[in-house]
VEXDREN-2710 file (C-alpha; in Angstrom, 1 decimal):
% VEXDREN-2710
k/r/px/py/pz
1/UNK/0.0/0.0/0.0
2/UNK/1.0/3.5/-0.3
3/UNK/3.7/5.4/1.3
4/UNK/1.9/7.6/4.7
5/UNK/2.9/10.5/7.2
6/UNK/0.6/9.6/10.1
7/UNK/-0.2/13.1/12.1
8/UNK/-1.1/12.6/16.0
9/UNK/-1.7/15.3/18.5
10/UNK/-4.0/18.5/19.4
11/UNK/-3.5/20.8/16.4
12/UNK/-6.0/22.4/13.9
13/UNK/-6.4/22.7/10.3
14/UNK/-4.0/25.7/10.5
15/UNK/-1.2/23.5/11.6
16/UNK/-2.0/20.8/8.5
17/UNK/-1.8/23.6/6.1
18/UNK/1.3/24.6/7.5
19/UNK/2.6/21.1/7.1
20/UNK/1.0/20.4/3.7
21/UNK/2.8/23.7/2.7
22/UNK/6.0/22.7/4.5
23/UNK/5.7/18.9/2.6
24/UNK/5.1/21.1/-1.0
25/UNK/9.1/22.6/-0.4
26/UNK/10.0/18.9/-0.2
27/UNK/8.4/18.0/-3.0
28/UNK/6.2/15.8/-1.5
29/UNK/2.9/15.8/-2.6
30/UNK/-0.1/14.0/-0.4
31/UNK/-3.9/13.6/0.0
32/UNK/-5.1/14.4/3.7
33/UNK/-7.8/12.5/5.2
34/UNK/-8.9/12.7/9.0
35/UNK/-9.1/9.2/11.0
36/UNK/-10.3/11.2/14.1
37/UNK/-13.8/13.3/14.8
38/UNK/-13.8/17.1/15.4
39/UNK/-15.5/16.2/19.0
40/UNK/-12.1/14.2/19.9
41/UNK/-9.4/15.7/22.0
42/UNK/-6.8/14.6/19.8
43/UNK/-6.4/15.0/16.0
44/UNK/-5.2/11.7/13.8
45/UNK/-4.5/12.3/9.6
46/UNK/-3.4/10.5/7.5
47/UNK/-1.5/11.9/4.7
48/UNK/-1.2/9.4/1.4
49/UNK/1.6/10.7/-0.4
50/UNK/2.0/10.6/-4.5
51/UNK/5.4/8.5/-3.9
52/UNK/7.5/7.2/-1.2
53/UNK/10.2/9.3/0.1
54/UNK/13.3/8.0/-2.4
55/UNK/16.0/6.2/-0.3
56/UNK/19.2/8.7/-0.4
57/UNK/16.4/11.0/1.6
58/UNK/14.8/9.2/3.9
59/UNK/16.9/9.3/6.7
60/UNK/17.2/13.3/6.6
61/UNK/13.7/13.2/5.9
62/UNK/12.8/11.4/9.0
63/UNK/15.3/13.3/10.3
64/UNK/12.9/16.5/10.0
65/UNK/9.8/14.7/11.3
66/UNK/11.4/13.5/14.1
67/UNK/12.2/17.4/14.8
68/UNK/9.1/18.4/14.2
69/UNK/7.5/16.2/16.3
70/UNK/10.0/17.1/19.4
71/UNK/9.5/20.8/18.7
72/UNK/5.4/20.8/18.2
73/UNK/4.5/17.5/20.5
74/UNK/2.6/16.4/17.5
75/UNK/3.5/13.1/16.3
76/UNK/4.8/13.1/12.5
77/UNK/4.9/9.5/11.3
78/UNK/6.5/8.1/8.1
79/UNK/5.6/5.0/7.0
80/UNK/7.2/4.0/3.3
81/UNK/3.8/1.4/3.3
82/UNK/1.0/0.3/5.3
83/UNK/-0.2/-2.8/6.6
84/UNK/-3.3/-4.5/6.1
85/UNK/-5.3/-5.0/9.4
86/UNK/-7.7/-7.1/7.7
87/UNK/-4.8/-9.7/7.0
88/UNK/-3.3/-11.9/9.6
89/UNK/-0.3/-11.1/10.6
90/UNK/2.4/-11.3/14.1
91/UNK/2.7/-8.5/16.7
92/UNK/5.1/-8.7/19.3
93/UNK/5.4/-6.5/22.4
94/UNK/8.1/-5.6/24.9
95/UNK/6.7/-5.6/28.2
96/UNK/8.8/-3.2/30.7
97/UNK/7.8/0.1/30.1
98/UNK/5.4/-0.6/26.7
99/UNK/3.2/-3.3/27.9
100/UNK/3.1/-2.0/31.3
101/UNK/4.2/1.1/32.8
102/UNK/6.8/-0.2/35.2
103/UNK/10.5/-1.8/35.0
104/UNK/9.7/-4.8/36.7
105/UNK/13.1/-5.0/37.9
106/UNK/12.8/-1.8/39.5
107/UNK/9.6/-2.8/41.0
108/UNK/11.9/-5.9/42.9
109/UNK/14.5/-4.0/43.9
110/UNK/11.9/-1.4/45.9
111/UNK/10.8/-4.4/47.8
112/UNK/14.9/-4.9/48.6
113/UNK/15.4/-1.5/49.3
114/UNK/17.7/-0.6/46.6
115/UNK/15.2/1.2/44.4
116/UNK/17.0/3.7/43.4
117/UNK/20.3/2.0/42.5
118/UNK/19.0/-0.8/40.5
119/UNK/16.6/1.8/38.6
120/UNK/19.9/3.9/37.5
121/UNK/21.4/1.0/36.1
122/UNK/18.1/0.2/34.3
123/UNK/18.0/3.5/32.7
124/UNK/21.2/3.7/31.8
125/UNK/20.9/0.3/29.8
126/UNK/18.0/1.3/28.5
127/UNK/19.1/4.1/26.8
128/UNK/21.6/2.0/25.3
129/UNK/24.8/3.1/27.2
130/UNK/25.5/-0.2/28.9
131/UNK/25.6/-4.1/27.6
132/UNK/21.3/-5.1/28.3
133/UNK/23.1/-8.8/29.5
134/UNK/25.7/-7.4/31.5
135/UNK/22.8/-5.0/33.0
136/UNK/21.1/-7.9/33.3
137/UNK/23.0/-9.9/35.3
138/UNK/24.4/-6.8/37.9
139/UNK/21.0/-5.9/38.4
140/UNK/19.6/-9.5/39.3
141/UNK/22.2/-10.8/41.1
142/UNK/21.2/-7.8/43.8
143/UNK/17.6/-9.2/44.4
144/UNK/19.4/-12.6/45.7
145/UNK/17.6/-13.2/48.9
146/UNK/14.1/-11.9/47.7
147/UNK/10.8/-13.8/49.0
148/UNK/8.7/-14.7/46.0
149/UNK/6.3/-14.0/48.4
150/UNK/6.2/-9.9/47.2
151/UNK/5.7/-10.6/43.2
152/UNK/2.1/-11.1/43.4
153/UNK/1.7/-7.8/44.8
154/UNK/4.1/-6.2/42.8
155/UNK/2.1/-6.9/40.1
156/UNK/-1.4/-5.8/41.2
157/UNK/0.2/-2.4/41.8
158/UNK/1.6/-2.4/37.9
159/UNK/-0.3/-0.2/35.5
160/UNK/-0.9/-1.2/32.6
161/UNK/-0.2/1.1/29.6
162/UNK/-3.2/3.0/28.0
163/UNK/-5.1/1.7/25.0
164/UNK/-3.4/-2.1/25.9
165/UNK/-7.0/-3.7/25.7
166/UNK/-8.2/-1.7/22.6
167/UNK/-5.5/-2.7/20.8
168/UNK/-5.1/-6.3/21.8
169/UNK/-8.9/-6.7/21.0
170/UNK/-8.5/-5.4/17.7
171/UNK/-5.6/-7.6/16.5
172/UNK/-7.6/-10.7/18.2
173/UNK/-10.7/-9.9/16.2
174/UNK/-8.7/-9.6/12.6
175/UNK/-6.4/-12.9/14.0
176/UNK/-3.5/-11.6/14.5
177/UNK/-0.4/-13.3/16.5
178/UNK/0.6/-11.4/19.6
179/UNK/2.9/-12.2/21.5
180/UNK/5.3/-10.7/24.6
181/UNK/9.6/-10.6/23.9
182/UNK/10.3/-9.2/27.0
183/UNK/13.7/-8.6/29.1
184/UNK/11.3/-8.6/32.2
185/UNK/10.6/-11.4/34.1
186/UNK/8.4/-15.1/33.0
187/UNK/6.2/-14.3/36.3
188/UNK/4.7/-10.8/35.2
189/UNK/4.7/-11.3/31.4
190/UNK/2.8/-14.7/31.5
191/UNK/0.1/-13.0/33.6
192/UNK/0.1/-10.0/31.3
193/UNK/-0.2/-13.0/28.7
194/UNK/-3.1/-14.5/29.8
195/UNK/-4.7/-11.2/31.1
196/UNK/-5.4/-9.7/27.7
197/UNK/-5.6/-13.3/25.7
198/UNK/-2.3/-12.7/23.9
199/UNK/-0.7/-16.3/22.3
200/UNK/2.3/-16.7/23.8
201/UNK/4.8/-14.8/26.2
202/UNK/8.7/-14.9/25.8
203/UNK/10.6/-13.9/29.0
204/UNK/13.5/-14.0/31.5
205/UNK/13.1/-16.8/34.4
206/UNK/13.6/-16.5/37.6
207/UNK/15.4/-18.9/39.9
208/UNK/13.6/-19.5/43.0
209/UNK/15.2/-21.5/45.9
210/UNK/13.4/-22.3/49.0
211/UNK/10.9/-19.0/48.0
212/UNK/13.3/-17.0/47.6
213/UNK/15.1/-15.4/44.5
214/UNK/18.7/-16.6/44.1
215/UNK/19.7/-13.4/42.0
216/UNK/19.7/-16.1/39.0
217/UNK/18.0/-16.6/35.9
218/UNK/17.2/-20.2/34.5
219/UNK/17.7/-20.5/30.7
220/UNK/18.8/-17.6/27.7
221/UNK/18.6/-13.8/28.6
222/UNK/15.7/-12.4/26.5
223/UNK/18.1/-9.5/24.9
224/UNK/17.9/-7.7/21.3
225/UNK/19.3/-10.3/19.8
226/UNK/16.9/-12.9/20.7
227/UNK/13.8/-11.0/20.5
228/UNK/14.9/-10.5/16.8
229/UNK/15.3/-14.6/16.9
230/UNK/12.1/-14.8/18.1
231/UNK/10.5/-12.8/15.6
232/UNK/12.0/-14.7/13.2
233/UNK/10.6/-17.7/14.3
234/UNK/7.3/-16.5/14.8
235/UNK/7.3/-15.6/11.2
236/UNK/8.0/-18.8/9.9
237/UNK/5.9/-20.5/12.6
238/UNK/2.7/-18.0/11.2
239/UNK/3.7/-18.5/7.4
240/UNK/2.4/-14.7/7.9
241/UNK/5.6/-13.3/5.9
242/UNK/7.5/-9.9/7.2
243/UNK/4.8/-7.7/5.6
244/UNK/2.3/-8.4/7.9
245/UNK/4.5/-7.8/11.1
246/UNK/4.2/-5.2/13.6
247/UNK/6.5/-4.6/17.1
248/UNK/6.5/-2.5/19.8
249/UNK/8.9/-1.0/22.3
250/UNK/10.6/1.9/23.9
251/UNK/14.1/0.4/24.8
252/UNK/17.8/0.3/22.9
253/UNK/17.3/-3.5/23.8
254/UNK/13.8/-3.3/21.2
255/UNK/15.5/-1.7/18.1
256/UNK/16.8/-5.1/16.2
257/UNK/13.0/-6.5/15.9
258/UNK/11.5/-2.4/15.5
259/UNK/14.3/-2.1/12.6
260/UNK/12.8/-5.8/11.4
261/UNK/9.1/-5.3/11.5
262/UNK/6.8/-3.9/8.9
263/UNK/5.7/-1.8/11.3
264/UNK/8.6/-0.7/14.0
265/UNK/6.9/1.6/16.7
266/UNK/8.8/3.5/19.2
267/UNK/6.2/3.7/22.0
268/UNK/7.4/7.0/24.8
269/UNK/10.9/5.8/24.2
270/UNK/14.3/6.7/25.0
271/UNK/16.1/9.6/23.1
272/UNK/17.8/7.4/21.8
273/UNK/15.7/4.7/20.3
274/UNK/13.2/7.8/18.9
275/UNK/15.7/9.0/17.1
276/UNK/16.9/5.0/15.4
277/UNK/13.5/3.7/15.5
278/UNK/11.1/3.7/11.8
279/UNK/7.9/5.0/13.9
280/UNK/8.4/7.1/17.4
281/UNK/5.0/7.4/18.8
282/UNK/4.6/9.6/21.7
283/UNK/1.1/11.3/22.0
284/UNK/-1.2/8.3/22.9
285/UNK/-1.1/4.9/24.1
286/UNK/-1.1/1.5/22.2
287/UNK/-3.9/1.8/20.7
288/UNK/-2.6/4.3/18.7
289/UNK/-0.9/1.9/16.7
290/UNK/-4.3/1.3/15.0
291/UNK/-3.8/4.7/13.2
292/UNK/-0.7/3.3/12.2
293/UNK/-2.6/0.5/10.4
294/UNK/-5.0/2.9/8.7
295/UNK/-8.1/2.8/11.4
296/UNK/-10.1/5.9/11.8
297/UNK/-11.6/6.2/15.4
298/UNK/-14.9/5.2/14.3
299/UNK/-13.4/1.6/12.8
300/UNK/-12.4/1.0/15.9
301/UNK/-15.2/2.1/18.2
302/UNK/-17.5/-0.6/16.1
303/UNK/-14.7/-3.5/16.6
304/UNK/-15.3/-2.4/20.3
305/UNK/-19.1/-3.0/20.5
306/UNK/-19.2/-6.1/18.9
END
């Protein structure tokens, strides 16, 4: 399908003529159609373009939208072509900070009283200055000593991120594959799993001795590379082919399988993975990804009441 620029914030039909005028200097030529209602808070258009952006611009191109977007808090989305929500297809999902709206890590180490300390170390890998396994295993081997006894309540005080269960029913009710590849924790994402009736969950596990955590892990470390393995797999697994694929993240550990995916969307990420990443989508939650996939507001309110 045709090359987009996806449009997502509080701004007025000034602003799109503005843009359309700014896109006409670029020589980029587009039809505008609203997804949203006048009566909503926020403002969703989709802009078909004539042609994809060529290849020898594209990265200055984003370059600009990604400016834009920091300098108006309107998200400005390129996408060279658009998925078919009507088609099956796989979506995977981190977990940490995209799923939910907590570090579950972090949320361990509170109950340890080292909070603070594990959640710089988090951040910091996070943003891609530090090794995710070496991270990893620092950060983990601090919770040694931790009753298992806490985890269930760590997770009823988890929020869960907005516009989790529009999407999730969405994708169900076209058949699409979700699934969690998460550097979290087996114990939270299987119940995140199960919670929203996603296929299959992918995580770190836990070793647990006498109830408590050892500060190990049983099994491969879920890191970049793997979730891009796993994406693989689920590919082949589906038969669903890469242009019917969509994930989701916010970490530097999430940019292999964004950089894969049809559809690679940056969800409130890190500086550093907005700036990397094919779609950086600040202004809503997950269910803005249906925009994404060419749903107006009103397709998705009907896939709701059914």
């Amino acid at each position: 399908m045709s090359a987009n620029i996806t449009l997502i914030g509080a701004f007025d039909a000034s602003y799109l003529t503005r843009f359309t005028a700014w896109l006409k200097e670029q020589d980029v030529e587009g039809h505008a159609a609203f997804l949203t209602q006048e009566s909503e808070s926020i403002s969703v258009v989709r802009m078909t373009l004539a042609r994809p952006i060529a290849d020898d611009r594209l990265e200055s191109f984003r370059k600009e939208l990604l400016m834009r977007s920091d300098d108006t808090q309107i998200d400005h989305i390129y996408q060279s072509s658009t998925l078919d929500i009507r088609q099956s297809g796989v979506a995977v999902f981190d977990m940490d900070s995209t799923l939910i709206k907590a570090e579950v890590m972090d949320e361990l180490a509170i109950e340890m009283g080292i909070g603070e300390q594990v959640a710089a170390v988090t951040a910091s890998a996070m943003r891609g200055e530090i090794d995710f396994v070496e991270s990893f295993v620092q950060r983990l081997s601090l919770l040694e000593g931790l009753s298992c006894d806490v985890m269930d309540g760590v997770y009823q005080r988890i929020v869960h991120m907005e516009g989790i269960a529009t999407l999730m029913k969405v994708l169900h009710h076209f058949g699409w594959h979700t699934s969690i590849l998460s550097g979290g924790f087996s114990f939270f994402a299987d119940r995140v799993c199960a919670e929203y009736q996603m296929q299959e969950a992918h995580a770190n596990v836990l070793e647990i001795i006498d109830g408590k955590l050892t500060g190990k892990h049983i099994g491969p470390i879920v890191d970049a590379q793997r979730k891009a393995d796993l994406l693989d797999t689920l590919v082949e697994e589906t038969g669903c082919g890469w242009s019917q694929t969509i994930a989701c993240g916010d970490g530097a550990n999430d940019l292999l399988m964004l950089k894969k995916a049809a559809l690679g969307v940056a969800l409130h990420a890190k500086p550093l993975v907005r700036k990397q990443a094919p779609c950086p989508m600040n202004t809503l939650g997950l269910d803005g990804i249906l925009y994404l996939l060419g749903l107006s507001s009103s397709d998705i309110k009907s896939i709701l009441e059914k």
